[in-house]
Backbone as a chain_set.jsonl record, in Angstrom:
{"seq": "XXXXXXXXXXXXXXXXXXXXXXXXXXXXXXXXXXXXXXXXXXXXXXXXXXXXXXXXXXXXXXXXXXXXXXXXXXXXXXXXXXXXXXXXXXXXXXXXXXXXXXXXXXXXXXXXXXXXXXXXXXXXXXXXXXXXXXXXXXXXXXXXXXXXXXXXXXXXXX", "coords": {"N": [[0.848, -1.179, 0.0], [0.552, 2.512, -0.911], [0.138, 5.619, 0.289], [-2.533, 5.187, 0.297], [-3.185, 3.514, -1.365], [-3.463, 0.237, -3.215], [-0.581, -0.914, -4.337], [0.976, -2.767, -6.888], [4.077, -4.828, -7.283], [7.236, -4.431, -8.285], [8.457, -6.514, -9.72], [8.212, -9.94, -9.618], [8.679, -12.527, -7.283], [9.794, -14.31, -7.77], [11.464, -13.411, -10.308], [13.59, -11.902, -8.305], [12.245, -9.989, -6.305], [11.297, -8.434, -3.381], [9.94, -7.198, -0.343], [11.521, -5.51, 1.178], [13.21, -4.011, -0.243], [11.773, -2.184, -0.907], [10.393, 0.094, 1.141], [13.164, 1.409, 1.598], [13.893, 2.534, -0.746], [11.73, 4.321, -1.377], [12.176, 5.798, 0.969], [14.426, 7.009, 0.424], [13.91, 8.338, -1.94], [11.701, 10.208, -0.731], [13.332, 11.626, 0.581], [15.094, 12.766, -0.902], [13.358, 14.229, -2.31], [12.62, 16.426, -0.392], [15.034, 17.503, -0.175], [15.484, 18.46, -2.029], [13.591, 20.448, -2.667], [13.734, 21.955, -0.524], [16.64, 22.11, 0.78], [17.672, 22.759, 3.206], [15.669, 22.058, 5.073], [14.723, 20.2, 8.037], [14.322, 16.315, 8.03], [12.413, 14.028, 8.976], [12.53, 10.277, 9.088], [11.122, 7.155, 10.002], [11.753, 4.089, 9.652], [10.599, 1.125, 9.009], [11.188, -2.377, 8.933], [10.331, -5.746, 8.094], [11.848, -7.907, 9.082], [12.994, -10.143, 10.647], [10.988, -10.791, 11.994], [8.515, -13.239, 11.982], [6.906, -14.63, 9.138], [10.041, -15.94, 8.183], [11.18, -14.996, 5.465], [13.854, -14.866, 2.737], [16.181, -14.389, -0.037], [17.356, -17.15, -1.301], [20.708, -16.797, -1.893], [21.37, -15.595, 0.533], [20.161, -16.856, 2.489], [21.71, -19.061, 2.071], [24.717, -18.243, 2.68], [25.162, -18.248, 5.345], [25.199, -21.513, 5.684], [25.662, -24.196, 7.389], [26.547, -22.565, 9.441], [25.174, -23.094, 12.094], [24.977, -25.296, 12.685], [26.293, -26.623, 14.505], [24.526, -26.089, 16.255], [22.124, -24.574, 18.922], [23.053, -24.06, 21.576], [25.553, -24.467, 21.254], [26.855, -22.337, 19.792], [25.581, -20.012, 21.181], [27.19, -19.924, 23.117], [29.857, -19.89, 22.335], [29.052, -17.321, 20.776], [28.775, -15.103, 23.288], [31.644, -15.535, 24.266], [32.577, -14.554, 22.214], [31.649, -11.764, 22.505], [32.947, -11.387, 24.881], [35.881, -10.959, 24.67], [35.603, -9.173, 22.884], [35.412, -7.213, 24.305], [32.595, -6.214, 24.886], [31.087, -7.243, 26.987], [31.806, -7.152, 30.365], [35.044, -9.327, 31.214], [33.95, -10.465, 33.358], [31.486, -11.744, 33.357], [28.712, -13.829, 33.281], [27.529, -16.526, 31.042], [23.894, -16.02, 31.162], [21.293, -18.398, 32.012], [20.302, -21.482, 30.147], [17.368, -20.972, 28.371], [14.559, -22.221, 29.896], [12.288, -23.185, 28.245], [13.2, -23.881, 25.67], [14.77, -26.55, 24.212], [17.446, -29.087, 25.319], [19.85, -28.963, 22.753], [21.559, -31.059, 21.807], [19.599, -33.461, 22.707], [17.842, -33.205, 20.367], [15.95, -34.648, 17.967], [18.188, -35.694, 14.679], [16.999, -34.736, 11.989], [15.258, -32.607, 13.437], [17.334, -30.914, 14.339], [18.642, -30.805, 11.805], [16.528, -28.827, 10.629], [16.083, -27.127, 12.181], [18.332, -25.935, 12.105], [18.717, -24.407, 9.447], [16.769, -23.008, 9.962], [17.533, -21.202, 11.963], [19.938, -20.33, 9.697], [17.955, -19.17, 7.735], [16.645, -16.8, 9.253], [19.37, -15.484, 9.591], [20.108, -14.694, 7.665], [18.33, -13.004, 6.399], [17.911, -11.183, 8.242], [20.489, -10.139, 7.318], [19.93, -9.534, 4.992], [18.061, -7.324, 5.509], [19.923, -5.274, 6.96], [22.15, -5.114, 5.12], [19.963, -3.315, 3.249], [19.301, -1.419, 4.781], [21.787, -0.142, 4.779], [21.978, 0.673, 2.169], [20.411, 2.941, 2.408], [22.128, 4.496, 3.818], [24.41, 5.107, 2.73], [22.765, 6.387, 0.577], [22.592, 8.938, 2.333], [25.003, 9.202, 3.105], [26.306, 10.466, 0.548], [24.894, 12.71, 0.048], [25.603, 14.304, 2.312], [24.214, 14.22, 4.788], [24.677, 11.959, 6.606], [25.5, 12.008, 9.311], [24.271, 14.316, 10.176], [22.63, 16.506, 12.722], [19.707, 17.486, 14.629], [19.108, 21.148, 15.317], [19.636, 22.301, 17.904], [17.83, 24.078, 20.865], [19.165, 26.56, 22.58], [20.482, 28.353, 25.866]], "CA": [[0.0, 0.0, 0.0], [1.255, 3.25, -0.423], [-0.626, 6.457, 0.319], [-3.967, 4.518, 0.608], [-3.312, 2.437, -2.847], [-2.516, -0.747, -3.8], [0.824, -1.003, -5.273], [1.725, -3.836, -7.434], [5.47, -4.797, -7.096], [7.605, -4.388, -9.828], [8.85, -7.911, -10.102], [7.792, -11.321, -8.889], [9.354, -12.863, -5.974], [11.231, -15.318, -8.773], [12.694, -12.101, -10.794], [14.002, -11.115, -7.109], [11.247, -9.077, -5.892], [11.485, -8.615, -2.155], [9.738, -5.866, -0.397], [12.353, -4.733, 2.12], [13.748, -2.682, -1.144], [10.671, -1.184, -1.183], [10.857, 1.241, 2.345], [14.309, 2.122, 1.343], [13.699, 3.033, -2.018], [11.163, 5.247, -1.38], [12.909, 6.9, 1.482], [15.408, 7.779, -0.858], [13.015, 9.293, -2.591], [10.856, 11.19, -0.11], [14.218, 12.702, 1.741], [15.528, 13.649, -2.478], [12.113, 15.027, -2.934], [12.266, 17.101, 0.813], [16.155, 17.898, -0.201], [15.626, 19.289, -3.728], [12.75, 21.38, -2.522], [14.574, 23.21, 0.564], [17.741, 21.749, 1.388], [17.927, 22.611, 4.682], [14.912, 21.655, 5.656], [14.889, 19.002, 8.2], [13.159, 15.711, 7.819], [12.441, 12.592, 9.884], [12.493, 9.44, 8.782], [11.025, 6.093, 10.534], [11.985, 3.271, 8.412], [10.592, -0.377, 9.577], [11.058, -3.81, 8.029], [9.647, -7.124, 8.629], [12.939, -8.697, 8.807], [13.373, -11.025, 12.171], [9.559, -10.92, 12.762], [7.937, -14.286, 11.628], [7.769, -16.115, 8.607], [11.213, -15.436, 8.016], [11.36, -14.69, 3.707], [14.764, -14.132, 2.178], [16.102, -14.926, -1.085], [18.305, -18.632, -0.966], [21.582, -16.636, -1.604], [21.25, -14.633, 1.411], [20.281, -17.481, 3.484], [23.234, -20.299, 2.182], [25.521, -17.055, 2.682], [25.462, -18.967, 6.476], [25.199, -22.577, 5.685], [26.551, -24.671, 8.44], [26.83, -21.91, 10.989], [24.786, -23.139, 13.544], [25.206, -26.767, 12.71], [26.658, -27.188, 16.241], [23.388, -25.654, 17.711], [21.852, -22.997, 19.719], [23.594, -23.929, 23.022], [27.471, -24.259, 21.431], [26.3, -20.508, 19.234], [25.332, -18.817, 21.896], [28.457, -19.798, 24.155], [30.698, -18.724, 20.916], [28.669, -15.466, 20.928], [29.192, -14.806, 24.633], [33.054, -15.688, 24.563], [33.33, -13.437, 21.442], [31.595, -10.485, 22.942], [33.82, -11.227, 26.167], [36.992, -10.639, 24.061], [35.361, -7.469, 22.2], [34.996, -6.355, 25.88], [31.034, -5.815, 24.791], [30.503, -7.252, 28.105], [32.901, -7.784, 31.474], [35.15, -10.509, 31.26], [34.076, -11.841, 34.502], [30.297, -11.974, 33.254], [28.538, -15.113, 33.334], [26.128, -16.751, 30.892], [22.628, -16.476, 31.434], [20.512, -19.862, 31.824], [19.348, -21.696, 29.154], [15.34, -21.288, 28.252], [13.972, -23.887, 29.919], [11.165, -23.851, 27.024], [13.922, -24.383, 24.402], [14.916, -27.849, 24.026], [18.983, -28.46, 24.522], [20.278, -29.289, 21.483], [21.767, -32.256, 21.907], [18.347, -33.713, 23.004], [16.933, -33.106, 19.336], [16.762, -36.005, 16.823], [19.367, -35.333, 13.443], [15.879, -34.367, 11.432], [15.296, -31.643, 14.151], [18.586, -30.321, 14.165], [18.664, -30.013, 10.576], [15.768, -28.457, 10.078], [16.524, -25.528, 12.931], [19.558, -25.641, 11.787], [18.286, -23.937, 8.444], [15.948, -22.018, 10.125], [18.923, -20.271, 11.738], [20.279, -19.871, 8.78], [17.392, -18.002, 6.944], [16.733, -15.769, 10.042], [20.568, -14.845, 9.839], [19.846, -14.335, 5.996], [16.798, -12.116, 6.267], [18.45, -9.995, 9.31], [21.691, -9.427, 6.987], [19.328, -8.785, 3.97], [17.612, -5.854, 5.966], [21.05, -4.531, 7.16], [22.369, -4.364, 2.964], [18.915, -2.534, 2.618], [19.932, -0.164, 5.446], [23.517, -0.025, 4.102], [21.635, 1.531, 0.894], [20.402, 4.182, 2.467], [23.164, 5.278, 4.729], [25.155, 5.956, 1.752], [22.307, 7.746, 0.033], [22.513, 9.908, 3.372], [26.545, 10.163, 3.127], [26.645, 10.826, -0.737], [24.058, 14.073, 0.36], [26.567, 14.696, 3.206], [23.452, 14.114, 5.875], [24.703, 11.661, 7.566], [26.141, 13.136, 10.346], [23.391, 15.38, 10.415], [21.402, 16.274, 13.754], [19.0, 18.174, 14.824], [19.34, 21.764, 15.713], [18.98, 22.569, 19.628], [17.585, 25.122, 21.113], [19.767, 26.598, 24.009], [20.763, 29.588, 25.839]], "C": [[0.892, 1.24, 0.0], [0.193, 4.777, -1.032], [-2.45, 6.126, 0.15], [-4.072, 3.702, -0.739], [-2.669, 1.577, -2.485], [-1.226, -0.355, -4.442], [1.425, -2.245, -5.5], [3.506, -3.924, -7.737], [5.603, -5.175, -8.394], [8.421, -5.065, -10.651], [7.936, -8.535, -9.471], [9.283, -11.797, -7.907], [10.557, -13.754, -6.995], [11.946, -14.419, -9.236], [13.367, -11.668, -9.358], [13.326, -10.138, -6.384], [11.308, -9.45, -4.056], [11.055, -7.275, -1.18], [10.792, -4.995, 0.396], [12.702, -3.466, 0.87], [12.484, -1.646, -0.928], [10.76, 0.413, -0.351], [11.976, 1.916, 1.818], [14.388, 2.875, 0.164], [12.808, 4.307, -2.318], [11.11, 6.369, -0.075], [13.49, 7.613, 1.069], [14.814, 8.71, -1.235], [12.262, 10.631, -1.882], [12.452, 11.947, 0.593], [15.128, 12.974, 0.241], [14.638, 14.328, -2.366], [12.252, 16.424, -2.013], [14.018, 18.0, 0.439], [16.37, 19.094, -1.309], [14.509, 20.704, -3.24], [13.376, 22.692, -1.395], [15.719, 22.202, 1.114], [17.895, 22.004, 2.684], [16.906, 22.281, 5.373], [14.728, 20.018, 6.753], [14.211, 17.708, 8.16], [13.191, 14.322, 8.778], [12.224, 11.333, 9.336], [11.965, 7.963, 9.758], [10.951, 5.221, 9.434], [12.192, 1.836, 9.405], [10.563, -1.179, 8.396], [10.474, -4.788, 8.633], [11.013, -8.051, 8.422], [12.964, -8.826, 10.484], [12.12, -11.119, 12.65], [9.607, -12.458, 11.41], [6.924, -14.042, 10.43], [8.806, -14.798, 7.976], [11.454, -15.513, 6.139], [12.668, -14.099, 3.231], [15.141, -14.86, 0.978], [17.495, -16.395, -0.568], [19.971, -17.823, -0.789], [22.399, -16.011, -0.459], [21.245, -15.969, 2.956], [21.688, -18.553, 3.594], [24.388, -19.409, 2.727], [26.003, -18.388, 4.839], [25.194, -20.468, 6.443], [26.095, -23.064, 6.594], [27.019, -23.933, 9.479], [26.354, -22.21, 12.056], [24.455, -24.809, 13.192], [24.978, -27.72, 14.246], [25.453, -27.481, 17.06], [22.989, -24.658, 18.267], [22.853, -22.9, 20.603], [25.324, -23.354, 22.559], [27.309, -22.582, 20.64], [26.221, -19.801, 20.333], [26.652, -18.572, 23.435], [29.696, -19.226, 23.179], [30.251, -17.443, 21.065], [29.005, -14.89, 22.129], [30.465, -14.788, 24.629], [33.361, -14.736, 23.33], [33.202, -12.153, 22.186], [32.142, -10.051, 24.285], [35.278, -10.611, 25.814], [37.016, -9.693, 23.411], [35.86, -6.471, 23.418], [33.297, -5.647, 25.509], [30.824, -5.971, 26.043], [31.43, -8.079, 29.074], [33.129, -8.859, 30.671], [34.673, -11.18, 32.538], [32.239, -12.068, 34.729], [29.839, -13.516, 32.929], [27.059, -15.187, 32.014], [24.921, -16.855, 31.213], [21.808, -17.713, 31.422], [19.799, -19.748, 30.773], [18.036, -21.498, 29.231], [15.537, -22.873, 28.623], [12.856, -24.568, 28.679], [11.609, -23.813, 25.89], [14.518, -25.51, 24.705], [16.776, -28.094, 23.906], [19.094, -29.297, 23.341], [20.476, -30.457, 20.903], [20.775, -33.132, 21.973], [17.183, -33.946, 21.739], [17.192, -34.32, 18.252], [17.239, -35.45, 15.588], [18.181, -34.574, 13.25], [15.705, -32.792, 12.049], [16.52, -31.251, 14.096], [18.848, -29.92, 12.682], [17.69, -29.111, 10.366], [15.863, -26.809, 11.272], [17.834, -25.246, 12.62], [19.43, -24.211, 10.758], [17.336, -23.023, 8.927], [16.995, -20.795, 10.499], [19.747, -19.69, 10.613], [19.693, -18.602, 7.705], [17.032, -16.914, 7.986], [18.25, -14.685, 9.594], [20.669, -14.044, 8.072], [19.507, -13.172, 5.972], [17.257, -11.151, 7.051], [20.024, -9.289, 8.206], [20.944, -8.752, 5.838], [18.88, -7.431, 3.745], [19.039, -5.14, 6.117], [21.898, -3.653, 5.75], [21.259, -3.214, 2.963], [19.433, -0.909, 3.256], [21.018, 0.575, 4.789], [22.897, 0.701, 2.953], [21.672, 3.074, 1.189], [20.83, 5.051, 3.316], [23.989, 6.113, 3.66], [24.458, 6.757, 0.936], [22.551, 9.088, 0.603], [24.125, 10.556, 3.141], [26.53, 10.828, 1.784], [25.818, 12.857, -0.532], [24.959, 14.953, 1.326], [25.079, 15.13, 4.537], [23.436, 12.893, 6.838], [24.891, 11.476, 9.084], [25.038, 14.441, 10.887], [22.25, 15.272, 11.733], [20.842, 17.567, 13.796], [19.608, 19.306, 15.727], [18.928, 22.308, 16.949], [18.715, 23.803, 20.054], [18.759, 25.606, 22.196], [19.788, 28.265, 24.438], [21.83, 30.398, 25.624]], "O": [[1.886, 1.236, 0.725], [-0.286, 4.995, -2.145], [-3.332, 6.949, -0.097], [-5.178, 3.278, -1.075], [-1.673, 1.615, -1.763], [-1.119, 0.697, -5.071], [2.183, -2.811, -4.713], [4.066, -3.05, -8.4], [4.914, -5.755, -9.234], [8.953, -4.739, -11.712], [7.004, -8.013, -8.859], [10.463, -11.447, -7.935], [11.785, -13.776, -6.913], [13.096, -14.344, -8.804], [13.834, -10.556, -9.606], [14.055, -9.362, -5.767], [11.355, -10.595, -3.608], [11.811, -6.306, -1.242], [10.837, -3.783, 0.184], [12.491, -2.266, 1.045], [12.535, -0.421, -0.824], [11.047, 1.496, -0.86], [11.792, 3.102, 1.544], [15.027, 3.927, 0.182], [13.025, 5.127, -3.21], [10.405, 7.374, 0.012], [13.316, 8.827, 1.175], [15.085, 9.875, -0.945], [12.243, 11.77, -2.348], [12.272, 13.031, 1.148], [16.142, 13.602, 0.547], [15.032, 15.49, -2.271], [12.067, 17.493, -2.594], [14.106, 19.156, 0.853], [17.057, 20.111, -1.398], [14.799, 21.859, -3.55], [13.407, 23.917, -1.517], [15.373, 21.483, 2.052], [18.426, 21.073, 3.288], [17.184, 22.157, 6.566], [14.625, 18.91, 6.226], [13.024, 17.997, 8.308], [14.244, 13.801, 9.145], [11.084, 11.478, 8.893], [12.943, 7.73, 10.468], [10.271, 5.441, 8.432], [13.123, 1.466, 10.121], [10.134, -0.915, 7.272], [10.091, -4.635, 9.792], [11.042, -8.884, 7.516], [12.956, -7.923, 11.321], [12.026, -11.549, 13.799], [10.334, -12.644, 10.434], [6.04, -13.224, 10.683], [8.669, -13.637, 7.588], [12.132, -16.485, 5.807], [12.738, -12.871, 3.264], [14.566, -15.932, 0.789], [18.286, -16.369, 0.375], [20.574, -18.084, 0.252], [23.623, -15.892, -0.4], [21.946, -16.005, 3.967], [22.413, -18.812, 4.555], [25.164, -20.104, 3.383], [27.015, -19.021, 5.138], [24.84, -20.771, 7.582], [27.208, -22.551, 6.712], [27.76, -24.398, 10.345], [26.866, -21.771, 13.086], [23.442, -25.303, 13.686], [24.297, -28.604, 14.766], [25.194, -28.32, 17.924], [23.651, -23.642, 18.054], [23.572, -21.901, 20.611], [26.038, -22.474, 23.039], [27.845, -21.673, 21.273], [26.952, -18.811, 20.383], [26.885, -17.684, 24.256], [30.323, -18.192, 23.41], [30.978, -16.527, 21.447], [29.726, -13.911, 21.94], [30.784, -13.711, 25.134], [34.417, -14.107, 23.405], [34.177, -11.477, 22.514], [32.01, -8.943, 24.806], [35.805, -9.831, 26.608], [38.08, -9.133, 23.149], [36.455, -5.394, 23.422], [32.997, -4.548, 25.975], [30.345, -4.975, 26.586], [31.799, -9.235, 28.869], [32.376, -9.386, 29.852], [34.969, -12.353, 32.768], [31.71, -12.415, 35.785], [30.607, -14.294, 32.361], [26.072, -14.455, 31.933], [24.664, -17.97, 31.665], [21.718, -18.032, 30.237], [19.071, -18.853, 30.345], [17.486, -21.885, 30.262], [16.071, -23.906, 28.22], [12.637, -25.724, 28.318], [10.828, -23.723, 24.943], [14.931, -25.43, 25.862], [17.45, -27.636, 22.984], [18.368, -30.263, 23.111], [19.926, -30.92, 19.904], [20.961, -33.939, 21.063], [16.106, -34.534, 21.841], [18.259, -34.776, 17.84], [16.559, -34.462, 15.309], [17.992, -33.701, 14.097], [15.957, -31.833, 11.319], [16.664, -31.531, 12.906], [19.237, -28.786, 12.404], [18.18, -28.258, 9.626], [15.678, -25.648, 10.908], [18.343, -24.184, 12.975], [19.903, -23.131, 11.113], [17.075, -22.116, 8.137], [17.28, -19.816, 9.808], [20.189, -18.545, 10.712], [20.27, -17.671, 7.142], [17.149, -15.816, 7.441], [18.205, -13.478, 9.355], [21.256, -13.047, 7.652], [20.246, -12.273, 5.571], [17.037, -10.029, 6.594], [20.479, -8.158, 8.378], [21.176, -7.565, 5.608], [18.986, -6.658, 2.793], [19.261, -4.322, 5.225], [22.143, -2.483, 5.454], [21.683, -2.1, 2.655], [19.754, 0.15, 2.717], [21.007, 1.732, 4.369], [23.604, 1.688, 2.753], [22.338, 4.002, 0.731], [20.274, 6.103, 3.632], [24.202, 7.325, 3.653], [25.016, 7.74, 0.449], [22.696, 10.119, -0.054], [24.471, 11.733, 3.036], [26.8, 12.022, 1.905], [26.297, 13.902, -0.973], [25.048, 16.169, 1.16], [25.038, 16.239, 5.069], [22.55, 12.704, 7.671], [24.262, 10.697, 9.8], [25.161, 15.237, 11.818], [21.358, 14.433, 11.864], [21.276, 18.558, 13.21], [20.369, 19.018, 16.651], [17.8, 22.796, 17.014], [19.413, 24.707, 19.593], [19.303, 24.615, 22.684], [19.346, 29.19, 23.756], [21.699, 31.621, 25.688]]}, "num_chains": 1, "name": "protein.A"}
């Protein structure tokens, strides 16, 4: 929908049609349109996706992009993620993992079948979350190429 219309997309999901472009594309547009008209004018932007909300839709190259990353599992992933972001210093080294969900299943515990098949789900989540991020990535550099990225709002003071 856009401005109370339908709007037919301007592929099919097989040509690559995907709406995340969509938001970004016509941000672009509305903060060119708001730029060309008064340049200094300032403008706000809220720009949502449906990327990490449920059912997870990305195109295959996006999702194989992580094939075999979470092979291991949730449990050995999320102790990798913790011991990386201990060595970033994201968070103390002398922080402790949080307890597993009890209403997630450990890993080990799952038959092959199950394990493959969340396996792959992980995978297209991690897809679909990097897919949105590229989309973002579009229009950061529309913002730098304008030289507004960096740009904040002017404060009042005394």
């Amino acid at each position: 929908m856009y401005d109370n219309h339908q709007v037919e997309p301007s592929r099919t999901p097989e040509q690559g049609y995907h709406l995340s472009e969509d938001p970004v594309d016509k941000a672009i547009e509305f903060i060119a349109d708001v730029k060309q008209v008064d340049p200094a004018k300032p403008f706000y932007l809220h720009l949502c996706f449906g990327a990490t909300h449920a059912p997870h839709h990305v195109a295959r190259e996006w999702a194989d992009r992580y094939a075999g990353l979470f092979d291991e599992g949730w449990d050995a992933y999320r102790e990798m993620v913790f011991a990386r972001q201990k060595g970033l210093g994201i968070v103390p080294a002398d922080a402790e993992l949080s307890r597993h969900d009890p209403d997630v299943p450990d890993w080990a515990s799952l038959p092959p079948a199950a394990r493959r098949l969340f396996s792959r789900m992980m995978e297209v989540f991690a897809g679909f979350l990097s897919y949105a991020d590229h989309q973002v990535g579009r229009l950061v550099e529309f913002l730098r190429g304008l030289g507004e990225l960096d740009n904040e709002p002017a404060t009042g003071g005394t």
